[in-house]
N, C-alpha and C positions, 0 to 999 in steps of 0.2 A: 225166578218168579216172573210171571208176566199180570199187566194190568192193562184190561180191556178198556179204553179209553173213548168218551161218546164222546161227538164234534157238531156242536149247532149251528143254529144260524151266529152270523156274525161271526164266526172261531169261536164261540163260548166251548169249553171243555171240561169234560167232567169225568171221573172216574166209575165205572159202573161195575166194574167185578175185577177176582186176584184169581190167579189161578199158579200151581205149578208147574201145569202143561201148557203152550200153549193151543195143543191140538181141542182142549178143551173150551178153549175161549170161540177158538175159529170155530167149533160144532154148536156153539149157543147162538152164533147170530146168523149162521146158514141155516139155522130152524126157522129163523123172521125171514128171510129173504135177501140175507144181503150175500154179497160174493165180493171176492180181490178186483179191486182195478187198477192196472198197469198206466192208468192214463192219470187217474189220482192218487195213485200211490196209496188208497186206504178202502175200507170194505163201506160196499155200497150196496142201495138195492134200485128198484125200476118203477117205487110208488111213486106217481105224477102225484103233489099238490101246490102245484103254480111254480116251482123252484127248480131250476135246469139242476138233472141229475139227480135225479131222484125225492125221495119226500123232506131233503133235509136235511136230515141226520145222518152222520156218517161214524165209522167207527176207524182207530185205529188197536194194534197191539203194539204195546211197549215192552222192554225187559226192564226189571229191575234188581237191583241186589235186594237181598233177605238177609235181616239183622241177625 
């Protein structure tokens, strides 16, 4: 299982969707704009609102085990 994981300002983290695939996770937040960064290690997008790197918000994927 994989858990699409959102990253706010400050590190705040939160858990935003489960998936089985992760191809599934990474094709929901390429619909909003975000894409892989090699520089941040996590999916980003290119929205300026005053915050270097985008609007903010970043995502990561995690795996996890399923009970």
């Amino acid at each position: 299982m994989y858990v699409l994981i959102k990253i706010g300002t400050n590190d705040s983290r939160s858990s935003e969707f489960v998936s089985k695939t992760k191809k599934k996770l990474v094709n929901k937040i390429k619909e909003n704009g975000y894409y892989w960064s090699k520089k941040y290690n996590r999916y980003v997008d290119d929205k300026n609102s005053g915050i270097d790197g985008g609007s903010g918000v970043d995502y990561i994927i995690d795996e996890i085990d399923e009970l």
